[in-house]
N, C-alpha and C positions, 0 to 999 in steps of 0.2 A: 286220711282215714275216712270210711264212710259207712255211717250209722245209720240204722235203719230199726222199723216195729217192725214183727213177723209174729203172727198167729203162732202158735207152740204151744202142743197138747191142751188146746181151747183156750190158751189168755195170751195177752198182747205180753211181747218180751221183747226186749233192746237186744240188738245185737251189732257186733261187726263183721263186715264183708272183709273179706279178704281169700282174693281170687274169686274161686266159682261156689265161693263156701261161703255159710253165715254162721260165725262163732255167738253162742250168748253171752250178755254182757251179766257179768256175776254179781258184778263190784257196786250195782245200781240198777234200780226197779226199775225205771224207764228211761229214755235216751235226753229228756228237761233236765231230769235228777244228776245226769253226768256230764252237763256242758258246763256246769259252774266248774271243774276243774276235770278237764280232758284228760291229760296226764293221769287221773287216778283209773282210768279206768281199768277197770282188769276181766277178761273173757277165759270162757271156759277152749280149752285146745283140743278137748276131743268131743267126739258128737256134734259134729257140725250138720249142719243144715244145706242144702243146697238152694244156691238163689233163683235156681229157674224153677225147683221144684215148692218155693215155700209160698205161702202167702203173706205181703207185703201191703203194712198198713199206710198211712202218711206216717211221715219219719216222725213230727211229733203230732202225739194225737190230744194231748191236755196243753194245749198255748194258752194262755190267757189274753193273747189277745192276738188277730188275725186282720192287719191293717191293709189294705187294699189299696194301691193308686192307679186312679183311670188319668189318661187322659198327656201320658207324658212319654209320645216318643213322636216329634213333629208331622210325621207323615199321618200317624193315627188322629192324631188335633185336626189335623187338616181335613179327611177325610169323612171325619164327624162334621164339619162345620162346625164346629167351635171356637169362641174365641182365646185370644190368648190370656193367659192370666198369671199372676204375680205369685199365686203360692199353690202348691199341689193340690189336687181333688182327691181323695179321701173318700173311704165306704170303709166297710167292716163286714165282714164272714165271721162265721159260729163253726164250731170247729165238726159240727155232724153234716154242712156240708162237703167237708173233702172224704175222697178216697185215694185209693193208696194207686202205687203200681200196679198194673191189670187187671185191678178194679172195676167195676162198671161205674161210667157216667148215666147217669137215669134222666132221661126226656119228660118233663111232666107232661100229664095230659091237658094240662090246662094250656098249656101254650106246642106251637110247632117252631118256632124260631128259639132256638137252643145253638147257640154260637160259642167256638172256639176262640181263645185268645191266649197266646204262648207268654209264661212270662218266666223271669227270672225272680224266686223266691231267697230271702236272708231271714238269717236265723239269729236272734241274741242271744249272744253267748257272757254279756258281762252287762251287769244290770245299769240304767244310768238315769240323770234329767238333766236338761239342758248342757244338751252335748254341743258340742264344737263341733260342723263340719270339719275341722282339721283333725279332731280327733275321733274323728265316728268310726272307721275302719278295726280299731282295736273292739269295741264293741262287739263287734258280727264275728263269732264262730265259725257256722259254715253258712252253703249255695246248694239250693236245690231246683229242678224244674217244676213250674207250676201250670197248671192251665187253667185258668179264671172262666168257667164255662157260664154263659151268659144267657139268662132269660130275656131275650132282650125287650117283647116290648111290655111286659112287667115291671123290666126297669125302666121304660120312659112314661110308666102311667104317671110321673108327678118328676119336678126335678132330685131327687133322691133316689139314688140307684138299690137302697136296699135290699127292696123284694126281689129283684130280678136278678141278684147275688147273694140268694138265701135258699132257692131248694135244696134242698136234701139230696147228698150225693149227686154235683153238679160241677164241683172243681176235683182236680186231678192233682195231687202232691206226692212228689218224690221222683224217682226211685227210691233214693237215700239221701243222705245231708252230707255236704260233702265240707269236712271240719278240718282247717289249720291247711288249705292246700292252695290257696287262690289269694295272694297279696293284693290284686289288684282287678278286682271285679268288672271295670271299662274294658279288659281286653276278652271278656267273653261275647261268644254268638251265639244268639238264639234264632230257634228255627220250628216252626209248626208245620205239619205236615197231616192232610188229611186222604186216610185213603191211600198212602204214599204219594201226594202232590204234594207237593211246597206251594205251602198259600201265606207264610211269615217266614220273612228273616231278616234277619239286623243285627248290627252291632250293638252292645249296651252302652258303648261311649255316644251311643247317638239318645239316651235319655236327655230327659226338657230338665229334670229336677236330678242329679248324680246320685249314688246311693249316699255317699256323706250328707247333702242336702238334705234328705230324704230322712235320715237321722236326726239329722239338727232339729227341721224343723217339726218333728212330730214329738220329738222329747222334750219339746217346747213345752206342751199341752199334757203330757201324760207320762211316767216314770216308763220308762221300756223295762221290761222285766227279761230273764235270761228265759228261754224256750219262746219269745214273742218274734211271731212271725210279719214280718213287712212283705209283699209281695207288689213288687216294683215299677208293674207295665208293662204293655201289650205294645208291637210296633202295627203298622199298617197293615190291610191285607184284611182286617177282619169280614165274615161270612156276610153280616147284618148291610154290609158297604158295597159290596159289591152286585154287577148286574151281569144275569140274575142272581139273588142273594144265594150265597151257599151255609146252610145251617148244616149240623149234626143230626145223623136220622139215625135210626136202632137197626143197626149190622155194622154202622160204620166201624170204623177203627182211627184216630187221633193221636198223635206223634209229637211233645215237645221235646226238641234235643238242644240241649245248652253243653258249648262246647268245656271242656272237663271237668265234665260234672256226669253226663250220661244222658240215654232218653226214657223218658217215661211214656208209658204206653198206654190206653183206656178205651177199651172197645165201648159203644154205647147202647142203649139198650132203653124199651119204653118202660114208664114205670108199671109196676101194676094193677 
């Protein structure tokens, strides 16, 4: 199944895809409100919407909480100079930085190094604390594409990456959530593409920290709630690393495709 927000007659409404069409979801006001029990969901069958023609929000736009992990796919560690380390690195995103599918990414003016980083986005779908990596997997509902768009040297003014994963309209989520379809999250590819290059791709079995890990150890610290977004890591390749650096400029165009799940698109654009 894959859920998605769509603009509709000027307010945000849940809906499902299915085919080239987007049904709304009747049965519940938003796509958080219906991940506590999938199953109930119920969509309207006629008056559908078209997914090329709708506008397409981030799948959920009220998370209460948007957990970030830099720093966990080897080649990425490596390329940072970084050292290694014993438990994940962590930030946090507000949820008015994402945009949806073919949304704009907005370049602020305060900085020109505005970098891509592909990642693989999990959704909670059953609330928890102190999960068991053996158990984390029941947890997660669905997978989405994400793209963690990066101020970068914002984020290196101090060791705290907050500011420079806080503009407004700077990460990329969606297309849609893709729920009850993927048992086993290691056999996905992710891939970034700018401009139609490939400048990222990797397997997710090649993460430092697994996505169980990744549960266990942040539900250590904080109750995961259902609609709370972890958004996983970036592999190697990023813009800020390489010579000469390749950042996002305003006409580009940015491509993450995670294999069955979809790709999310984000033209980019300066802010005003």
């Amino acid at each position: 199944m894959r859920l998605v927000t769509f603009h509709h007659q000027g307010t945000a409404r849940p809906g499902v895809v299915i085919g080239d069409n987007i049904h709304e979801i009747s049965s519940h006001t938003d796509i958080k409100a219906a991940l506590s029990d999938v199953a109930a969901i119920r969509y309207q069958e006629a008056a559908a919407t078209s997914v090329n023609g709708a506008e397409l929000l981030p799948p959920i736009t009220n998370p209460d909480k948007i957990i970030c992990v830099g720093l966990n796919y080897l080649d990425h560690r490596i390329e940072t100079k970084r050292p290694e380390t014993a438990y994940p690195t962590l930030f946090i995103r507000w949820p008015n930085t994402q945009v949806g599918h073919r949304q704009a990414l907005v370049r602020p003016n305060e900085s020109a190094r505005f970098d891509y980083e592909g990642e693989v986005a999990i959704v909670i779908g059953k609330a928890g604390r102190h999960i068991s990596a053996n158990q984390a997997l029941p947890h997660v509902v669905g997978y989405s594409c994400y793209n963690d768009g990066s101020v970068r040297d914002w984020q290196k003014h101090t060791s705290q990456f907050t500011p420079g994963k806080n503009f407004v309209a700077s990460a990329g989520f969606g297309p849609w959530l893709v729920v009850n379809e993927i048992p086993d999250p290691s056999t996905l590819t992710l891939t970034t593409r700018l401009n139609g290059e490939t400048v990222q791709q990797s397997g997710v079995d090649l993460l430092i920290f697994s996505i169980p890990e990744l549960i266990a150890y942040i539900s250590t610290f904080t109750e995961l709630a259902v609609g709370d977004v972890i958004v996983t890591g970036t592999p190697g390749g990023v813009g800020d690393r390489r010579e000469p650096p390749l950042y996002m400029q305003p006409g580009d165009t940015v491509e993450v495709e995670v294999s069955d799940i979809g790709i999310l698109t984000n033209p980019v654009v300066s802010a005003p």
